[in-house]
N, C-alpha and C positions, 0 to 999 in steps of 0.2 A: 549768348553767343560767345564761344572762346575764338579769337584772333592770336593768329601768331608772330603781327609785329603791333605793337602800340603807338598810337599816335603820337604818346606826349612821351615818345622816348630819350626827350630831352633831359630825364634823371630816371634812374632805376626807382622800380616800385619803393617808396620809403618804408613801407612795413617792412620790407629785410633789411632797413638797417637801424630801421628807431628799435630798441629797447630788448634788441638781441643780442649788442657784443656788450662785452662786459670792457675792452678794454681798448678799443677803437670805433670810431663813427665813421660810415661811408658815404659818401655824397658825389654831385657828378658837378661838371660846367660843361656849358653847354656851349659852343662856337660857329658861327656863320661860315662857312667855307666856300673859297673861289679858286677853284682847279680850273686849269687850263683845259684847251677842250681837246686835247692829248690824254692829259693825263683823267680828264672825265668820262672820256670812249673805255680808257681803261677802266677805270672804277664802273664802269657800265655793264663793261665785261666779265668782273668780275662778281660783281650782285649776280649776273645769271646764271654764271658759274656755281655760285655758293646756293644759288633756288633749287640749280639741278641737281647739288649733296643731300639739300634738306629732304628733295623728294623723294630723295635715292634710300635715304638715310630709312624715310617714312614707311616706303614701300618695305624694304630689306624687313622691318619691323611687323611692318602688317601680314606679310606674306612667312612669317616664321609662326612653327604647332604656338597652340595656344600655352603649353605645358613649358617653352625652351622658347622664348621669346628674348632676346638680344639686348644688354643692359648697355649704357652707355659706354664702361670699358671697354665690352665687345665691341662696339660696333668702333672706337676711335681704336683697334688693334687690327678691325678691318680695312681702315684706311689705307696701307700701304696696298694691298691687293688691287682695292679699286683705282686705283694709283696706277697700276700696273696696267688694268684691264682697260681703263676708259682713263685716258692723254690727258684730256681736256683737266679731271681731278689735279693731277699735277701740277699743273699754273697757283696752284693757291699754296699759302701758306700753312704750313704744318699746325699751328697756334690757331690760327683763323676756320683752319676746317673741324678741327676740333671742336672749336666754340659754335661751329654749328649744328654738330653731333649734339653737342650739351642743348641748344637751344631748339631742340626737338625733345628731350627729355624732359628739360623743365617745363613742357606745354603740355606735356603729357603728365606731369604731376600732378600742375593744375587742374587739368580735365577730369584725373583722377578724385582731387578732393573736392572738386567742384561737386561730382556723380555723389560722392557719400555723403553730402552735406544735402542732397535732395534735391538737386538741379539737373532740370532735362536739357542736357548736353548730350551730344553726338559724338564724330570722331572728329581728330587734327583733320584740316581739308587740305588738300592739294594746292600749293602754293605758283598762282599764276605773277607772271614778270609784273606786274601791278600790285601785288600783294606783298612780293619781297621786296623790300626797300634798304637795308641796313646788312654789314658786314659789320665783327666784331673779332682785334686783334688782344689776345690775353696774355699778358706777362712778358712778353715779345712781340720783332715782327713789327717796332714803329719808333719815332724816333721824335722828339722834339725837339726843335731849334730856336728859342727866344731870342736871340740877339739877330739871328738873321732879316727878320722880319722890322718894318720901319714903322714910325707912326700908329701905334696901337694894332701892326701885326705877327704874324708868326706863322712857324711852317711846321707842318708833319711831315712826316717820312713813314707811306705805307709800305713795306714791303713787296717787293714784284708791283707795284703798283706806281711810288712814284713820291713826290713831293707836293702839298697842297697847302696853300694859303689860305689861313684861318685871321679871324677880324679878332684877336687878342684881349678882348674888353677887360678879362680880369685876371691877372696873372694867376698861376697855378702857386697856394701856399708853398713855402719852403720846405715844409716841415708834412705836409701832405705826399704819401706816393702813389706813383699811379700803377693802379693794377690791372686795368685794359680800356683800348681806346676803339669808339664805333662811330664808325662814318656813317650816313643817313643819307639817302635822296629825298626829299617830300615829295608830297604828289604835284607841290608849283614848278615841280624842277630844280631846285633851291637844294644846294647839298650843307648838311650840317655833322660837326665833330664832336661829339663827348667823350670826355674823360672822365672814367671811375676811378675818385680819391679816395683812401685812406687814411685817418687821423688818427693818432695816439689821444687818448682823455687825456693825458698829459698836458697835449696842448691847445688844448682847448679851457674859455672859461671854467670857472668853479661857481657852482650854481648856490643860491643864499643859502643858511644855514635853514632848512626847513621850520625851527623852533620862532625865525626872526619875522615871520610871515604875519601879515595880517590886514584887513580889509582895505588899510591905505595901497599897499602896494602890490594887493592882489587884482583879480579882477575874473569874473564870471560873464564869459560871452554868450546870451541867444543869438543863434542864429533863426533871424526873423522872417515874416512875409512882406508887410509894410516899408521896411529897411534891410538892408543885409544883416548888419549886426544891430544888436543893443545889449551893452555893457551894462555892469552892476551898479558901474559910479555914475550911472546918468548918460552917459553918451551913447548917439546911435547916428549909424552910417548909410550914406542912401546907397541903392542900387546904382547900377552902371543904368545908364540910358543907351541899350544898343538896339533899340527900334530901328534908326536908320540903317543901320549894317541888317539888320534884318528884312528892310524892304530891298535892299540892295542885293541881299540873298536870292529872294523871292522874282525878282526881276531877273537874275542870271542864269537861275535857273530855269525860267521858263524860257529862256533864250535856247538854254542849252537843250530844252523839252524838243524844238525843234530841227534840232542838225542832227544829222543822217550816222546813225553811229557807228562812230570807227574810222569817219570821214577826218581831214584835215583842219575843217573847220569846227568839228562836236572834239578836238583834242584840243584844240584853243582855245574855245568854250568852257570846256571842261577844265581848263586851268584858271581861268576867271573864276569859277567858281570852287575852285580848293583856295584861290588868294583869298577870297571875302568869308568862308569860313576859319580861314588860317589868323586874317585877322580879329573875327570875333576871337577865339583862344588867346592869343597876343593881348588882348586889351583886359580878360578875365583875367589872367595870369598874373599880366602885369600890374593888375588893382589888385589882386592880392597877394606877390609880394610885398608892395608898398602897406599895406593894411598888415600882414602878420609881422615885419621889423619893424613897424611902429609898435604893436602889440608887446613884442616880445621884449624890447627894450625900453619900454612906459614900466611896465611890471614885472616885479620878482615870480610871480606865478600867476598863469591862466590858466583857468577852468574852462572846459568848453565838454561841449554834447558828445557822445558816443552815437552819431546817429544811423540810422537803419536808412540810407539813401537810396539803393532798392527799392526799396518797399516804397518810399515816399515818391519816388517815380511815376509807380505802380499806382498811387495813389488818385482820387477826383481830383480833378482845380489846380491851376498854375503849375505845369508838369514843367512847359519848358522854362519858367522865371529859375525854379529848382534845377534845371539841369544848368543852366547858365550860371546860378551858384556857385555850380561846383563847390559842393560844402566838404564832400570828402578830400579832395584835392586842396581844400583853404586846411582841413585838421591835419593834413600829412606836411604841409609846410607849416604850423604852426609846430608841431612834432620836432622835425627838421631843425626849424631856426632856433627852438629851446636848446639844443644842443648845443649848437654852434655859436648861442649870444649869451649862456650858463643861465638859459629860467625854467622854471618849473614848469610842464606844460601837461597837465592833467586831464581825462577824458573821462565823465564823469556818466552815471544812468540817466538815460532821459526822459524814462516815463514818468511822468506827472506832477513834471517844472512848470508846466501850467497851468494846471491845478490845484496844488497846494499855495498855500496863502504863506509866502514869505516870513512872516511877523509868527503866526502860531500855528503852521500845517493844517491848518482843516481844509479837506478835498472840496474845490466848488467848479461842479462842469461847467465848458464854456463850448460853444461852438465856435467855430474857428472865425465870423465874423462878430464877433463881441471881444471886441479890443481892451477892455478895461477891466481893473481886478477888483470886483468890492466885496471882501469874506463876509458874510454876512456872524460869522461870529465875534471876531474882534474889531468889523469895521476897519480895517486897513484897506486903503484904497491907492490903485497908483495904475501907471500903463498895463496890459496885460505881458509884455516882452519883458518890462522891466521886473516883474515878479520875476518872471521865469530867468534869468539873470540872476537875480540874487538870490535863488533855490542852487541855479549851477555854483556859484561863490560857494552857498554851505554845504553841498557834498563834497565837492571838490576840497573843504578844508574837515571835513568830515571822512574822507580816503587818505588825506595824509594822517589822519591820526590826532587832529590838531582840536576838534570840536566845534562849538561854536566862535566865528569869524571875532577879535574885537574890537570897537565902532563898527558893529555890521552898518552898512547902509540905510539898512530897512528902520532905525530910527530916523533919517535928516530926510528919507527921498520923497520925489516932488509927489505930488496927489494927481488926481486929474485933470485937475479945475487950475493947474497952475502949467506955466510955460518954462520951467525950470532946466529941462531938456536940451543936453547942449547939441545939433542936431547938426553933423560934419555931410556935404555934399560927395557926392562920387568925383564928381569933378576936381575938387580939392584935393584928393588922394590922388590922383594922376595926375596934377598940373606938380604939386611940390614936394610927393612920395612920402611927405608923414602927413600928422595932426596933431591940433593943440594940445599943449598938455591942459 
């Protein structure tokens, strides 16, 4: 299913911005916002304003020959016309309507390469006041105020729209520009600010000299079933315990199974239950930030999976522990923060990290409940996760170029039969945001 706003539009997709510019990294922050309920009627206004372009925009497109079909410079050289012919266009910003021209184009690419990659997708759909949630001001058209603002706040300045008070948590680098700012409604009502920055590699750390690498200060993450992670040097991380936010789900929603929809009270309802899924997200997120800056700043480089998340979805057994992972969203801030903390962050093949025996590759299948690794040709024996761990450690130093790891692990690591395992709680990742070294 293609959507054309994202949930976690609290930063732009990271694959456009890991490992495409050659001489800047882009990134977002993200800000809680408290507009007045003046100036929120407006931004109200304005969202349905900008729904009415996207469909406008959609329709203009679908209703053109197949042959002479309307690219996005057309359609934003349209813009004045419909300006003209229909008032209401007029109230927006010239930047901002723009950016919505573009954000029907780019959903259409998607949808595009989605189709040729082999995926049964449809058309863009018809975007209801429910569906559109976000305006997006580019290169103009807003205004930040840091000093105005007290106590870890600050203000924007949308155009035609007005002044809003954002919760300041992290100030905007110096040296970072901003090259456009999107206000969001969620579905709890909760309106939030991002800015897309800018960085020169200039100013940004310098990542170790690849040559200085080696199994001390590397590290090869699986990501597990048993634990989230388990690392190459022995350490593994539990899962979040969100069973209770999960009965909490399950009870809200069968509340909301019963109120009469479209009613007063199924909208209230309905917002109880966008908070308890908003916070399951908030607490995944939040344990892996905490989990990838510790990662990224313990070691000069990490290795981790390239995985097929799809498909593992797709997959028998534990679909939703795996969606609650979020294992591609953990590899795209691990991506991210290599940049920004100068370590090597490499994604390595992952077919048959757990089948090859660490110590001398020979293939030994496992079904997915046989936890333990014993090759029957060299006899190496140790966790099954922790194999596959130090398989990711050697391609990952096997894709730089570098060959075999040296003190790979796979001489010192624990056996079975020992309790060697340093074995870090979820909770400990969210009470004090790192772990031990």
């Amino acid at each position: 299913m293609v959507g054309d706003e994202a949930d976690n539009s609290w930063y732009k997709p990271l694959s456009e911005y890991i490992g495409n510019q050659q001489t800047s990294m882009e990134y977002s922050h993200r800000y809680h916002a408290y507009p007045t309920q003046e100036v929120a009627e407006r931004l109200d206004h304005h969202l349905d304003v900008h729904r009415q372009l996207y469909n406008h925009v959609r329709w203009d497109y679908e209703n053109s020959s197949e042959d002479d079909k309307p690219s996005e410079y057309d359609q934003n050289n349209k813009l004045p016309e419909w300006k003209r012919k229909w008032p209401v266009f007029g109230g927006l910003h010239s930047k901002a309507a723009q950016a919505t021209v573009a954000r029907f184009h780019h959903n259409l690419t998607v949808l595009r390469e989605l189709k040729e990659n082999g995926y049964n997708v449809g058309q863009l759909k018809w975007q209801s006041p429910t569906d559109y949630r976000s305006v997006t001001y580019n290169q103009s058209g807003f205004d930040l105020d840091e000093k105005r603002g007290h106590d870890k706040y600050a203000y924007v300045r949308f155009s035609k729209i007005g002044w809003v008070k954002i919760r300041y948590s992290r100030p905007i680098p110096d040296h970072a520009t901003i090259n456009e700012v999107t206000v969001k409604k969620e579905t709890t009502g909760e309106w939030f600010v991002s800015f897309a920055l800018e960085t020169d590699d200039a100013d940004l750390p310098e990542k170790p000299d690849v040559d200085s690498l080696n199994a001390s200060n590397s590290v090869g993450i699986d990501l597990g079933i048993l634990n989230y992670i388990h690392t190459s040097d022995g350490k593994t991380v539990d899962w979040l315990n969100l069973e209770d936010d999960y009965e909490r789900l399950r009870r809200e929603q069968r509340r909301l199974s019963r109120k009469d929809h479209g009613s007063c009270n199924y909208e209230r309802q309905r917002q109880k239950v966008a908070k308890v899924k908003r916070r399951i997200r908030r607490k995944v997120l939040d344990y892996q930030h905490k989990l990838t800056t510790w990662l990224v700043t313990e070691y000069d480089a990490v290795f981790v999976e390239d995985l097929d998340v799809k498909g593992m979805l797709q997959s028998d057994g534990n679909a939703r522990n795996k969606q609650d992972a979020a294992w591609r969203q953990f590899v795209h801030l691990l991506d991210y923060k290599g940049d920004l903390y100068g370590t090597h962050v490499v994604q390595v093949e992952p077919a048959g990290t757990t089948k090859e025996c660490a110590r001398c590759g020979v293939e030994t299948a496992k079904p997915i409940w046989v936890r333990d690794h014993s090759c029957p040709s060299c006899g190496f024996e140790t966790d099954r996760d922790a194999n596959a761990a130090m398989n990711i450690l050697q391609r990952g130093f096997a894709k730089l170029g570098l060959g075999w790891p040296e003190d790979t692990p796979v001489e010192t690591v624990a056996t079975t039969d020992t309790t060697q395992f340093e074995s870090v709680s979820a909770r400990h990742v969210i009470e004090t945001g790192s772990l031990p070294s």
